[in-house]
mmCIF file of the N, C-alpha and C atoms, coordinates in Angstrom:
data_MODEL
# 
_entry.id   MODEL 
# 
loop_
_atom_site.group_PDB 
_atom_site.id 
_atom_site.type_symbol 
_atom_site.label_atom_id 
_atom_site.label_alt_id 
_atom_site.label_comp_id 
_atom_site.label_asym_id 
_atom_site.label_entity_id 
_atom_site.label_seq_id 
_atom_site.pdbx_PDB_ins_code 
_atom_site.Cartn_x 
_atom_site.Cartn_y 
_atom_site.Cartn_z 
_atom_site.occupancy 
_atom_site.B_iso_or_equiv 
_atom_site.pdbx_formal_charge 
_atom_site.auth_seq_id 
_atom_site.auth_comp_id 
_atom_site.auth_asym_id 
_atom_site.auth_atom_id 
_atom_site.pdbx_PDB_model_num 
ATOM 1   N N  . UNK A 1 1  ? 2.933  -46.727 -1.245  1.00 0.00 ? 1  UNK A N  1 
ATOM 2   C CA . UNK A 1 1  ? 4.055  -47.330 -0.543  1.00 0.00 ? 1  UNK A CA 1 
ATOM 3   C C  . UNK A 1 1  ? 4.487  -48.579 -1.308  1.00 0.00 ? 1  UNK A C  1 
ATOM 4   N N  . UNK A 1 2  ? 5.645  -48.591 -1.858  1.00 0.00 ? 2  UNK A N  1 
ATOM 5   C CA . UNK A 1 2  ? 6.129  -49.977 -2.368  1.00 0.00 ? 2  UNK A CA 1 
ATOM 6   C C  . UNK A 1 2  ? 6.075  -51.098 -1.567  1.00 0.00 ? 2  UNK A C  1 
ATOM 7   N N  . UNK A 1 3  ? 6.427  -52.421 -2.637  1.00 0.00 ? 3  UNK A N  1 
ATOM 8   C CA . UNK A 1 3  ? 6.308  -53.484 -1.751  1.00 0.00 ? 3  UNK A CA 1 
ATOM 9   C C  . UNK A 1 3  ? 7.786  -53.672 -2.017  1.00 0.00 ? 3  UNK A C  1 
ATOM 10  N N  . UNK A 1 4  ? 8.498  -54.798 -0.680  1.00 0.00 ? 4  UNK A N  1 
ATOM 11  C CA . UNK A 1 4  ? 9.821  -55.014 -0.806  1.00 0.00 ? 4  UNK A CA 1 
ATOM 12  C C  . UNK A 1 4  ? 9.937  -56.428 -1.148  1.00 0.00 ? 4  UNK A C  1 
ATOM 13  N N  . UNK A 1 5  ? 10.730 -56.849 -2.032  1.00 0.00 ? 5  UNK A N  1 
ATOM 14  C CA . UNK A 1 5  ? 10.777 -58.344 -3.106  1.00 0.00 ? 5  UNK A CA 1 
ATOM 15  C C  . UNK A 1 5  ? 10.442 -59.145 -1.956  1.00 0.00 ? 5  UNK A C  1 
ATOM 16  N N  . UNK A 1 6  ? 10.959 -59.498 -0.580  1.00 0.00 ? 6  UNK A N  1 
ATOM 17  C CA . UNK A 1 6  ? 10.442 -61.000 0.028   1.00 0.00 ? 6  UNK A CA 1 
ATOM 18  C C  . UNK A 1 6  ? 8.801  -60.792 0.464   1.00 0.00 ? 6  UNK A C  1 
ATOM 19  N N  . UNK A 1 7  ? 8.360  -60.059 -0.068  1.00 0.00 ? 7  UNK A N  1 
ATOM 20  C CA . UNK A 1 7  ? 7.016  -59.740 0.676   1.00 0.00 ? 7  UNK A CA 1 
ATOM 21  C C  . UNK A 1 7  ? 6.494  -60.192 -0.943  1.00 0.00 ? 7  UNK A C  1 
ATOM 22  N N  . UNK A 1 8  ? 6.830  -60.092 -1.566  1.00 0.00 ? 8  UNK A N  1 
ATOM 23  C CA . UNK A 1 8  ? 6.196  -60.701 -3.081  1.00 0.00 ? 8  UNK A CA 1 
ATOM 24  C C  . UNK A 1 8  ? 6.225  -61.519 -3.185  1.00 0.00 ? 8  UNK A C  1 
ATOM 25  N N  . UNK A 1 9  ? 7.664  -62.463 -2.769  1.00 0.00 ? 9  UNK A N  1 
ATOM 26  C CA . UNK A 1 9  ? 8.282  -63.680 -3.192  1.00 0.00 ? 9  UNK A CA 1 
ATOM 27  C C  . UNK A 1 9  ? 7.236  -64.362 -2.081  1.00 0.00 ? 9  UNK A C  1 
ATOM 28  N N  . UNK A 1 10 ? 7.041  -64.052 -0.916  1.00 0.00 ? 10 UNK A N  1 
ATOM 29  C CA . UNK A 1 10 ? 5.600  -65.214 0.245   1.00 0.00 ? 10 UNK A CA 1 
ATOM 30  C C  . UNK A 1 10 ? 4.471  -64.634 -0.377  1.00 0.00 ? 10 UNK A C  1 
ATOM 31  N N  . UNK A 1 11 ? 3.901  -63.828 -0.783  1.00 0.00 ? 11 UNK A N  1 
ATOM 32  C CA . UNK A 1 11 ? 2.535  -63.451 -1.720  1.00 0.00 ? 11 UNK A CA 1 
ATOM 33  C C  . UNK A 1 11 ? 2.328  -64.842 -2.458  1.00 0.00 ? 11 UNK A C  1 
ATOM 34  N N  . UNK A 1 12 ? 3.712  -64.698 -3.283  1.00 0.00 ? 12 UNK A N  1 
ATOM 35  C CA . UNK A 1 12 ? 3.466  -65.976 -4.786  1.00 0.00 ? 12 UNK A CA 1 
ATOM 36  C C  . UNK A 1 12 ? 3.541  -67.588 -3.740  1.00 0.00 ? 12 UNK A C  1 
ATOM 37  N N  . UNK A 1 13 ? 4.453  -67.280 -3.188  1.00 0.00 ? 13 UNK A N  1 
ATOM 38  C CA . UNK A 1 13 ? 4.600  -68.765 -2.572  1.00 0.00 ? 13 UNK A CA 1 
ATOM 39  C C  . UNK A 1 13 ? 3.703  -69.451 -1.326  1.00 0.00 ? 13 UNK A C  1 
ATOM 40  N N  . UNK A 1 14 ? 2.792  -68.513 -0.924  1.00 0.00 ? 14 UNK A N  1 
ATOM 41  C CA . UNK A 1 14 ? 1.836  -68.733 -0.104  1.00 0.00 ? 14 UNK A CA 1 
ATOM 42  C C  . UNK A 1 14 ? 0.356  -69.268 -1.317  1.00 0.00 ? 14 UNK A C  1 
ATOM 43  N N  . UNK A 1 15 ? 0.386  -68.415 -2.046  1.00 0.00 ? 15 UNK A N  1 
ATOM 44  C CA . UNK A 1 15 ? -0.649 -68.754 -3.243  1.00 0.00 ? 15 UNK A CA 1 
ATOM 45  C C  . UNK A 1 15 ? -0.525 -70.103 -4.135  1.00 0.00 ? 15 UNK A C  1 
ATOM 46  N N  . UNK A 1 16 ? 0.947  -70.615 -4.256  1.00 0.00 ? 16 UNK A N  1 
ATOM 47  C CA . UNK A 1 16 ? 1.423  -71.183 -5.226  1.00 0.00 ? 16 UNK A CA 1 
ATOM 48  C C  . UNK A 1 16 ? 2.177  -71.899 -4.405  1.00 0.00 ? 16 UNK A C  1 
ATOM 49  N N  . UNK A 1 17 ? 2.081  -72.862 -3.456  1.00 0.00 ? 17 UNK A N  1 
ATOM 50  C CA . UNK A 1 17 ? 2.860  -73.710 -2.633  1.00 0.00 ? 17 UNK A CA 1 
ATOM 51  C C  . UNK A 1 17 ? 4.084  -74.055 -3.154  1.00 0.00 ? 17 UNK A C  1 
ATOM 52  N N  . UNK A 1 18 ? 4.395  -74.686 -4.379  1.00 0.00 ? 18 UNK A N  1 
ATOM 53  C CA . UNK A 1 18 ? 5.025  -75.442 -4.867  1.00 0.00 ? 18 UNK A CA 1 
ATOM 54  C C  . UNK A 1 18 ? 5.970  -74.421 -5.927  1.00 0.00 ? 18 UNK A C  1 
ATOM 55  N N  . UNK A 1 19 ? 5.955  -73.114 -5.987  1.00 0.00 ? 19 UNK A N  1 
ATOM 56  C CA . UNK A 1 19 ? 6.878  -72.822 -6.459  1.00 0.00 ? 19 UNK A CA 1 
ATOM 57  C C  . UNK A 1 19 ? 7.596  -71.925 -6.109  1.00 0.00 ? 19 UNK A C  1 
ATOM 58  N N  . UNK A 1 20 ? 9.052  -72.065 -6.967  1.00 0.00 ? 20 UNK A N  1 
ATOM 59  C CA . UNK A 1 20 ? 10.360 -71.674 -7.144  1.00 0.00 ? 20 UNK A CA 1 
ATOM 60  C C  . UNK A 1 20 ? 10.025 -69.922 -7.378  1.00 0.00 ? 20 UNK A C  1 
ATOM 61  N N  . UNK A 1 21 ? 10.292 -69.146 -6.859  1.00 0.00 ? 21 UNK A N  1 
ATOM 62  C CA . UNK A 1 21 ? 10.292 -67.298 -6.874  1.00 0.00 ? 21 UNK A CA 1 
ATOM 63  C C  . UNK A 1 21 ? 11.635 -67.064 -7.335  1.00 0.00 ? 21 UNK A C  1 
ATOM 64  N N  . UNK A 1 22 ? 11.949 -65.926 -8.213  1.00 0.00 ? 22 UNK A N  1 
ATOM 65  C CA . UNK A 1 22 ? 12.966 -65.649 -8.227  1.00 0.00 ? 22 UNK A CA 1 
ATOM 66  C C  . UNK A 1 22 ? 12.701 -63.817 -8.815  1.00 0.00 ? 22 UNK A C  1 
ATOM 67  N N  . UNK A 1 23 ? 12.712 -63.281 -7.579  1.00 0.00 ? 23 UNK A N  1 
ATOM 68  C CA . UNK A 1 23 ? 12.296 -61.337 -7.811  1.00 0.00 ? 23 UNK A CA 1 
ATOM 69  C C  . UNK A 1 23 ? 13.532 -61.055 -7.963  1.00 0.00 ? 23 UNK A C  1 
ATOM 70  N N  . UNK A 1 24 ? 13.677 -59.934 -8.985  1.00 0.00 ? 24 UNK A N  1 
ATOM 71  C CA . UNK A 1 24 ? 14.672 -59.003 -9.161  1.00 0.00 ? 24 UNK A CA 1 
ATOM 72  C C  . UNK A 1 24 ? 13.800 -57.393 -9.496  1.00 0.00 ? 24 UNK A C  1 
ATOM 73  N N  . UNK A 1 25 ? 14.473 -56.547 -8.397  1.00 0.00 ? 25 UNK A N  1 
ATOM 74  C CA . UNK A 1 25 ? 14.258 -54.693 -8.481  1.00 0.00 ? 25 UNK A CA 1 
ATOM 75  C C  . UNK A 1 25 ? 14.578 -54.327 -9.732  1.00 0.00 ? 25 UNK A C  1 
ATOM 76  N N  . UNK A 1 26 ? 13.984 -54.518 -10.642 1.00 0.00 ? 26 UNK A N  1 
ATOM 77  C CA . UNK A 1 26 ? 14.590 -53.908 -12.094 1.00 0.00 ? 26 UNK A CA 1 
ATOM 78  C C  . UNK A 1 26 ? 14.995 -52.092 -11.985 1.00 0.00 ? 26 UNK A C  1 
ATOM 79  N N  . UNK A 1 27 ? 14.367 -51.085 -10.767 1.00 0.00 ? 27 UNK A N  1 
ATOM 80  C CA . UNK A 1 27 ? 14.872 -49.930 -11.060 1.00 0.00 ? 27 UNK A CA 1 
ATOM 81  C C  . UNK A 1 27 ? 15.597 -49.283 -9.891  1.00 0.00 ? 27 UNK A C  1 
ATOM 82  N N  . UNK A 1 28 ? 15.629 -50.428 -8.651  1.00 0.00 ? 28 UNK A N  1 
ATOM 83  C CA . UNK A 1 28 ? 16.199 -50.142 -7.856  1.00 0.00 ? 28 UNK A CA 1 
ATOM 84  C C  . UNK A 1 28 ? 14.940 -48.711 -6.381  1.00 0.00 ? 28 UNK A C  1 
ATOM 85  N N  . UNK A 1 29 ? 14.255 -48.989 -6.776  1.00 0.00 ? 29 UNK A N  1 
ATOM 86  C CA . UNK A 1 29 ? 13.167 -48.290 -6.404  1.00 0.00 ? 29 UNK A CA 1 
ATOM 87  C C  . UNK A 1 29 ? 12.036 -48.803 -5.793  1.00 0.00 ? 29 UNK A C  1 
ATOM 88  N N  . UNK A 1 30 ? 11.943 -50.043 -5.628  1.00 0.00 ? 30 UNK A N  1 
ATOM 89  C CA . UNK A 1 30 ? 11.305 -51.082 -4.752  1.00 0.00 ? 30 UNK A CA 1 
ATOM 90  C C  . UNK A 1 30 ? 10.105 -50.801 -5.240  1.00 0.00 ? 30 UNK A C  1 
ATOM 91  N N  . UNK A 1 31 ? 9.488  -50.721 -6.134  1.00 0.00 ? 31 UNK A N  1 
ATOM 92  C CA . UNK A 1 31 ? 8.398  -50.527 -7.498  1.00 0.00 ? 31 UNK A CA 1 
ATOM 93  C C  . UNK A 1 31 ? 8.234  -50.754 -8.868  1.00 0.00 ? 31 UNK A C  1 
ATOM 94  N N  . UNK A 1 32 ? 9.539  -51.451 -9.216  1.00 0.00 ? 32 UNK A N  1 
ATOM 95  C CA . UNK A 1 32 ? 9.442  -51.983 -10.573 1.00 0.00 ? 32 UNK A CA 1 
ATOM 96  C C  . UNK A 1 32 ? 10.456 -53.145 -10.083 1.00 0.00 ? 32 UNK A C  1 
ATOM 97  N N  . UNK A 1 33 ? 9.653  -54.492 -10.646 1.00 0.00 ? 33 UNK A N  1 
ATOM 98  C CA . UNK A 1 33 ? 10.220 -56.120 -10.200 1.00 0.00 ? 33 UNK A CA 1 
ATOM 99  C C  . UNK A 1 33 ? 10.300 -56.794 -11.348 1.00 0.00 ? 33 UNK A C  1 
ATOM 100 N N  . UNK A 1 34 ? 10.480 -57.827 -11.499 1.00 0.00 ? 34 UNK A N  1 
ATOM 101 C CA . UNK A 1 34 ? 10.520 -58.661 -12.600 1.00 0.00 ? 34 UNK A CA 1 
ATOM 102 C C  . UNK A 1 34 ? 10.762 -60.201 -11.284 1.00 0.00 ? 34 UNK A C  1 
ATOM 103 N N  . UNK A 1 35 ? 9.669  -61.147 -11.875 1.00 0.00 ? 35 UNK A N  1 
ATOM 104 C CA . UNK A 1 35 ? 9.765  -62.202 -11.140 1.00 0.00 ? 35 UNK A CA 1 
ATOM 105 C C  . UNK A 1 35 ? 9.375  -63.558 -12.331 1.00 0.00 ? 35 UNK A C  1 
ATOM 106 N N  . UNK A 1 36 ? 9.990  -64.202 -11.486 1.00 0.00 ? 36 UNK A N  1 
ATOM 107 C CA . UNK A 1 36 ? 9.909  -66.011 -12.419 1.00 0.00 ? 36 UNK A CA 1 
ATOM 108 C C  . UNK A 1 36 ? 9.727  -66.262 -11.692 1.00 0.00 ? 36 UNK A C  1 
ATOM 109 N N  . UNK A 1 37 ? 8.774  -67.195 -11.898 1.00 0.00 ? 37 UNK A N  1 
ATOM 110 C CA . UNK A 1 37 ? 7.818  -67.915 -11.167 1.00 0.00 ? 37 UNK A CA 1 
ATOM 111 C C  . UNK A 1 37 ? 7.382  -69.448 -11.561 1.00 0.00 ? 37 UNK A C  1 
ATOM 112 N N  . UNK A 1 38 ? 8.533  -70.726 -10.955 1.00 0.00 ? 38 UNK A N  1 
ATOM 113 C CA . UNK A 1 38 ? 8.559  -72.077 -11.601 1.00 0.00 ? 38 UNK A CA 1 
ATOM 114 C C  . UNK A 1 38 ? 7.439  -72.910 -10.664 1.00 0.00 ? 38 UNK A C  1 
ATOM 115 N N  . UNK A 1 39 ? 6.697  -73.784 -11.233 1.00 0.00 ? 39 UNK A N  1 
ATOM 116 C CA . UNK A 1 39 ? 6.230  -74.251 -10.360 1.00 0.00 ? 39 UNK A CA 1 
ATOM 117 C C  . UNK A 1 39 ? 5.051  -75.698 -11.512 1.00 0.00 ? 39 UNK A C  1 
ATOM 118 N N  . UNK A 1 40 ? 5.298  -76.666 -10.695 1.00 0.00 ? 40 UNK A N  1 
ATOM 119 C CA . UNK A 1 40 ? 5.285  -77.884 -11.320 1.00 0.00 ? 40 UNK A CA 1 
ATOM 120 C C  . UNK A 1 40 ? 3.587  -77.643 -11.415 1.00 0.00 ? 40 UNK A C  1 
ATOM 121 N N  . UNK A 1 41 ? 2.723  -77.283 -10.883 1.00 0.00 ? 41 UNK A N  1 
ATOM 122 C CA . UNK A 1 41 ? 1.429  -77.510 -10.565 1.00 0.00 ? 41 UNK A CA 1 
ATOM 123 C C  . UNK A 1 41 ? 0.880  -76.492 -12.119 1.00 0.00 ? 41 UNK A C  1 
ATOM 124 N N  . UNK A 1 42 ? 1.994  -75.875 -12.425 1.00 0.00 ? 42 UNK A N  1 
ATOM 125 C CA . UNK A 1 42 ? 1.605  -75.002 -13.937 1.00 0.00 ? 42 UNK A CA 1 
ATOM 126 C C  . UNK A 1 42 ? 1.464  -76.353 -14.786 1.00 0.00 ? 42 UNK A C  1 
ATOM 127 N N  . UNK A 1 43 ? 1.852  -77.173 -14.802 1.00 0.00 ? 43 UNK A N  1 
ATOM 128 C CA . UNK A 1 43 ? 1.922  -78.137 -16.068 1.00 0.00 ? 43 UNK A CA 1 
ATOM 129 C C  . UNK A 1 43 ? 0.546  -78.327 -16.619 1.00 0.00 ? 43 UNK A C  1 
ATOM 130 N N  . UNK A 1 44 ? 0.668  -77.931 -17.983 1.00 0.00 ? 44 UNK A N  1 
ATOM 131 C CA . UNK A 1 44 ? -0.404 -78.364 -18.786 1.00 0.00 ? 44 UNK A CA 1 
ATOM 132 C C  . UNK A 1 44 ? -1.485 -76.682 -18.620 1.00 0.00 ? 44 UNK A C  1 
ATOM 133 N N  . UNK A 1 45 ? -1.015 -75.761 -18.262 1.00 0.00 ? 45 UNK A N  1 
ATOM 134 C CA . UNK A 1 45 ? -1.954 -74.103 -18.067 1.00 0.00 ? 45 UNK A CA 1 
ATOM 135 C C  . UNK A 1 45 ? -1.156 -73.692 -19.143 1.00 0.00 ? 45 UNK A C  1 
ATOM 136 N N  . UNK A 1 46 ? -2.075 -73.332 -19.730 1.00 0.00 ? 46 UNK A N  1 
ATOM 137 C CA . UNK A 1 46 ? -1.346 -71.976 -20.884 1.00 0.00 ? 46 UNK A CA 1 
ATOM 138 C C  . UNK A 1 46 ? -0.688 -70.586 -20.379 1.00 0.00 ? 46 UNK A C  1 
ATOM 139 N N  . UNK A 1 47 ? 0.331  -70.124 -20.404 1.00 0.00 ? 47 UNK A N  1 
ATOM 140 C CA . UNK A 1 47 ? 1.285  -69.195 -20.281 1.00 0.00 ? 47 UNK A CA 1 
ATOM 141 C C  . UNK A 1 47 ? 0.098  -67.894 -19.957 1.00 0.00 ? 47 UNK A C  1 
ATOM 142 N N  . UNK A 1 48 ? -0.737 -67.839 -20.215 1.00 0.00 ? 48 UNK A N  1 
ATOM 143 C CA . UNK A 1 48 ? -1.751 -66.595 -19.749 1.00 0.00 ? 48 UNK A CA 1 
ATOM 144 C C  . UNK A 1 48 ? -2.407 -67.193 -18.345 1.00 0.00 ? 48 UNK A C  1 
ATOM 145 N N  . UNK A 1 49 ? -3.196 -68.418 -18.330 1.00 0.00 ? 49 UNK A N  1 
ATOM 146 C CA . UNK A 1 49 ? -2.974 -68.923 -17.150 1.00 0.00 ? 49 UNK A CA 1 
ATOM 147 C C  . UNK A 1 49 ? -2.448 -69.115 -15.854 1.00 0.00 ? 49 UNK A C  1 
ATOM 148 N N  . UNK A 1 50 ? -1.207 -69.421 -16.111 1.00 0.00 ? 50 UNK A N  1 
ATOM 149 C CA . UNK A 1 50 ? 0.026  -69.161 -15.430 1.00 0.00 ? 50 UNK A CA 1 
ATOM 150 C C  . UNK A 1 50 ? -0.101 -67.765 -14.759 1.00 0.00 ? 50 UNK A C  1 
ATOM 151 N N  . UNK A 1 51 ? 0.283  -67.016 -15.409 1.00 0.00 ? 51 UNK A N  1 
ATOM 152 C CA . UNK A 1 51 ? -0.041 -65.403 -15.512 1.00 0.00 ? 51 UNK A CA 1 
ATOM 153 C C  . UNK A 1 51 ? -0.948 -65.146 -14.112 1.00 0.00 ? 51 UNK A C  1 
ATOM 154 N N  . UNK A 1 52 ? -2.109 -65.675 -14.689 1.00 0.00 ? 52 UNK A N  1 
ATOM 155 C CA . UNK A 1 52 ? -3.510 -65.372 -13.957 1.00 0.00 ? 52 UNK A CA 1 
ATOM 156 C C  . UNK A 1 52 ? -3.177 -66.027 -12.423 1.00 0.00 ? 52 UNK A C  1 
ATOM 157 N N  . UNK A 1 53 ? -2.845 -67.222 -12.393 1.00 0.00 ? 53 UNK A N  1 
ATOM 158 C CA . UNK A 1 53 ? -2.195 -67.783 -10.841 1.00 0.00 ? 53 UNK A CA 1 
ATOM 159 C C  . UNK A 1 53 ? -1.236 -67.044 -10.110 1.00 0.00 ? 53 UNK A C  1 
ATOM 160 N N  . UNK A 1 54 ? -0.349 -66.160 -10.530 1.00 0.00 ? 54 UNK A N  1 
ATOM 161 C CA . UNK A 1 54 ? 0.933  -65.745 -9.965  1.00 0.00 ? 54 UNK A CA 1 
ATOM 162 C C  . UNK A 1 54 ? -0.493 -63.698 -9.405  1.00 0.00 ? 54 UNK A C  1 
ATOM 163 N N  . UNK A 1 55 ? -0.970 -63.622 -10.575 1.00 0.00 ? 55 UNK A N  1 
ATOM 164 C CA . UNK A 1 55 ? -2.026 -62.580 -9.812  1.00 0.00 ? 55 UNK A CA 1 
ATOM 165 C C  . UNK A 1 55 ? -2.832 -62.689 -9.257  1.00 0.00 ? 55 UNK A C  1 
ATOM 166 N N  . UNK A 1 56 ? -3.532 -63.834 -9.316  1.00 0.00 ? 56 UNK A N  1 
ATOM 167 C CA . UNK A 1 56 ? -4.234 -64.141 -7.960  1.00 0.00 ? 56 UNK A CA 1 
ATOM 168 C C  . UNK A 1 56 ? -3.844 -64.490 -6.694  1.00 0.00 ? 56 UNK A C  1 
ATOM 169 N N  . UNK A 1 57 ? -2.492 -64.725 -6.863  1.00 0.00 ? 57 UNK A N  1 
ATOM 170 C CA . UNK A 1 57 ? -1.418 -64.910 -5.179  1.00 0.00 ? 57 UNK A CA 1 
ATOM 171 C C  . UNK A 1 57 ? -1.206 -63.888 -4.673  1.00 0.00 ? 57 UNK A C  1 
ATOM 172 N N  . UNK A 1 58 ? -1.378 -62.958 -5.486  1.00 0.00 ? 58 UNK A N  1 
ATOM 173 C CA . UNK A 1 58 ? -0.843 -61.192 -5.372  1.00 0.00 ? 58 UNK A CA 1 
ATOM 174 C C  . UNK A 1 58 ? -2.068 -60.514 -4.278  1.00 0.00 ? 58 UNK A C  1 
ATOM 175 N N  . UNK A 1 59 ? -3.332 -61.184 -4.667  1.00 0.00 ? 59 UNK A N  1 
ATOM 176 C CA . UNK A 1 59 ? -4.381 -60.600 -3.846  1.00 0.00 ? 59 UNK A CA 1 
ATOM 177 C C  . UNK A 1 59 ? -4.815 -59.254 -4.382  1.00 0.00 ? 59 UNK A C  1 
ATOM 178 N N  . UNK A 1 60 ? -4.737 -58.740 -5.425  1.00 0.00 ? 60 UNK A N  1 
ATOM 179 C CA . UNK A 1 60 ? -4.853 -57.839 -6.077  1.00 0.00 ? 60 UNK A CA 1 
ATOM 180 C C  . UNK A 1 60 ? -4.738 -56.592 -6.063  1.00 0.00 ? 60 UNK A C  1 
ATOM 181 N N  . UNK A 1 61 ? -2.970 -57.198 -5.311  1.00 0.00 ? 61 UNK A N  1 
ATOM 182 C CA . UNK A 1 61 ? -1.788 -55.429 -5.003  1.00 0.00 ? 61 UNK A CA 1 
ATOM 183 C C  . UNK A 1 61 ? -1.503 -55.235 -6.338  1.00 0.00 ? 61 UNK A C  1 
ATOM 184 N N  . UNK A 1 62 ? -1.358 -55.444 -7.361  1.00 0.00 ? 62 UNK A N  1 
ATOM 185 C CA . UNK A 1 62 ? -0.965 -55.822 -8.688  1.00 0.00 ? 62 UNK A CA 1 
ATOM 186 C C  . UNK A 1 62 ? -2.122 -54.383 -9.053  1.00 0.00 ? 62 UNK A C  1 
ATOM 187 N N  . UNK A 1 63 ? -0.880 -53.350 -9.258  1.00 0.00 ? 63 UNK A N  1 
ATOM 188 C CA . UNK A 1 63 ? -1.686 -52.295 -10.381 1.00 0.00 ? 63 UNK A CA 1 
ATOM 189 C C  . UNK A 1 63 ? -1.999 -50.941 -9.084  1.00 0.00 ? 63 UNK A C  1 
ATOM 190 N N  . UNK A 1 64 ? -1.414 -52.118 -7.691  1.00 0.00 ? 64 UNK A N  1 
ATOM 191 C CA . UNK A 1 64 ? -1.730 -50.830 -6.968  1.00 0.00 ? 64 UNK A CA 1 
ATOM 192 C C  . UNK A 1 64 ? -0.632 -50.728 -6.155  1.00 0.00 ? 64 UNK A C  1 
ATOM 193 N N  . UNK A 1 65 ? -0.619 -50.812 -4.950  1.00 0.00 ? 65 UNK A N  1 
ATOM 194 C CA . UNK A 1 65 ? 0.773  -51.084 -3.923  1.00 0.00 ? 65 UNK A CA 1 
ATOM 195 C C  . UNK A 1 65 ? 1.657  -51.786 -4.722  1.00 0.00 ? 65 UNK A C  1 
ATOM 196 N N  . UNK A 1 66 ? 1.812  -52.767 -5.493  1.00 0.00 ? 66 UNK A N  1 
ATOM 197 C CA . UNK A 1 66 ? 2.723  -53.399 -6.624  1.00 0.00 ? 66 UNK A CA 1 
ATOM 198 C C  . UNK A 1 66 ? 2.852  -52.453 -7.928  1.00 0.00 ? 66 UNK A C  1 
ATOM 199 N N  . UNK A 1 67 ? 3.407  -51.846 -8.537  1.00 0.00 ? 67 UNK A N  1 
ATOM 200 C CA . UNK A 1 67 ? 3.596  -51.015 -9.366  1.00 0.00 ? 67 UNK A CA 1 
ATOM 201 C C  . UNK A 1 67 ? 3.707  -51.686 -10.847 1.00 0.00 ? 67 UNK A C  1 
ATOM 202 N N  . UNK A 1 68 ? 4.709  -52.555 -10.720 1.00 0.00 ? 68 UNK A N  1 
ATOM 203 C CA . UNK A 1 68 ? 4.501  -52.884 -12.165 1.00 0.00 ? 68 UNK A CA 1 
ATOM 204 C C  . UNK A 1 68 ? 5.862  -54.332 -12.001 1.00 0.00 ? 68 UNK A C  1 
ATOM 205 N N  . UNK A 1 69 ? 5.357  -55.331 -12.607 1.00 0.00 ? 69 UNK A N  1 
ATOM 206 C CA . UNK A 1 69 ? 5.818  -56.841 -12.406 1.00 0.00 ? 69 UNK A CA 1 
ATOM 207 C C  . UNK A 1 69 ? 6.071  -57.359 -14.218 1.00 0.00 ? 69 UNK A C  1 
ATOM 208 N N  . UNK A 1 70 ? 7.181  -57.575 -14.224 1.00 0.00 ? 70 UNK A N  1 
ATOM 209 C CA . UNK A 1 70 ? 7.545  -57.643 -15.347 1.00 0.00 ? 70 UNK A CA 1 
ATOM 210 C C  . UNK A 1 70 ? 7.554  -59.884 -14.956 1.00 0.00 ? 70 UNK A C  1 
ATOM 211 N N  . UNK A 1 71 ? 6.766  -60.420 -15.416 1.00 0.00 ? 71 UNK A N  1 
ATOM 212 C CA . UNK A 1 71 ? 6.374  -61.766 -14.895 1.00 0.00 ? 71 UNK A CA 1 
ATOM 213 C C  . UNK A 1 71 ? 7.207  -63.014 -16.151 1.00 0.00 ? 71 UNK A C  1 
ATOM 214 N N  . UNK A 1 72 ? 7.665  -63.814 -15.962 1.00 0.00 ? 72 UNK A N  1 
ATOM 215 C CA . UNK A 1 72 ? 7.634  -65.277 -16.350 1.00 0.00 ? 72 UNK A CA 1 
ATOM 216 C C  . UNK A 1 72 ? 7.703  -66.161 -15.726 1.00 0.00 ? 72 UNK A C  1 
ATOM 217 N N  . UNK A 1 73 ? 6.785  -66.968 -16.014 1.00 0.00 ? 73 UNK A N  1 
ATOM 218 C CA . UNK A 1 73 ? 6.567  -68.442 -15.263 1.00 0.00 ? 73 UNK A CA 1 
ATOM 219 C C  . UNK A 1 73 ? 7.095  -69.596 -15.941 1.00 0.00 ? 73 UNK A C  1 
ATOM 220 N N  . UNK A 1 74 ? 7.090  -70.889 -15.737 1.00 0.00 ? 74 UNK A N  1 
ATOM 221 C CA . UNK A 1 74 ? 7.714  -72.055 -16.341 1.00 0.00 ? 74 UNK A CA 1 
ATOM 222 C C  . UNK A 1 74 ? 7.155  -73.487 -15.859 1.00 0.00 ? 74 UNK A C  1 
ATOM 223 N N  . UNK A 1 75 ? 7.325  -74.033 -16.199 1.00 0.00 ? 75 UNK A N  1 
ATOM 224 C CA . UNK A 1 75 ? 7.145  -75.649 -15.280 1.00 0.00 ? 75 UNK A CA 1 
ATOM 225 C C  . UNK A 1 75 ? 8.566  -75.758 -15.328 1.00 0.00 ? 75 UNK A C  1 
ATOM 226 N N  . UNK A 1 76 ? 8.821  -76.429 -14.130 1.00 0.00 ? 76 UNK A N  1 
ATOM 227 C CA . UNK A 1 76 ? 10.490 -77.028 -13.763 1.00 0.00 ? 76 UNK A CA 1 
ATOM 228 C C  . UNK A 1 76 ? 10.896 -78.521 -15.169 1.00 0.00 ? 76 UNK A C  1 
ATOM 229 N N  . UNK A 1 77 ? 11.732 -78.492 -15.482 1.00 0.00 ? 77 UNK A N  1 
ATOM 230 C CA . UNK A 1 77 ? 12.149 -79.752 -16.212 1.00 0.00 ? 77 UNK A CA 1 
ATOM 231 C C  . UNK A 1 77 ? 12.243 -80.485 -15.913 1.00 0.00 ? 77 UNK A C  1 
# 
């Protein structure tokens, strides 16, 4: 059963207080997403890091009920 983007977007933002979500359905199929994921508390984590925080918010639907997450994260400017 897919997940539907605001159910991802409180996954990350329940995990990750402080950041900015921004999901897009890349196939229109509510199983392939692409999300950015800004959030000030990244500052100073290496980009795999990062990574690793946005899947541990996931609770480890990631690979299962989540299909496939096309991910970038950032620190805000």
């Amino acid at each position: 059963m897919p997940m539907a983007a605001d159910e991802i977007a409180a996954l990350i933002r329940a995990g990750i207080p402080d950041a900015e979500v921004e999901i897009t359905d890349l196939a229109g199929d509510g199983d392939h997403y692409a999300a950015k994921v800004t959030a000030a508390s990244f500052a100073g984590m290496p980009p795999v890091r990062q990574h690793q925080a946005v899947y541990a918010a996931l609770g480890g639907r990631m690979g299962g009920v989540l299909h496939a997450l096309q991910l970038t994260t950032a620190v805000p400017k």
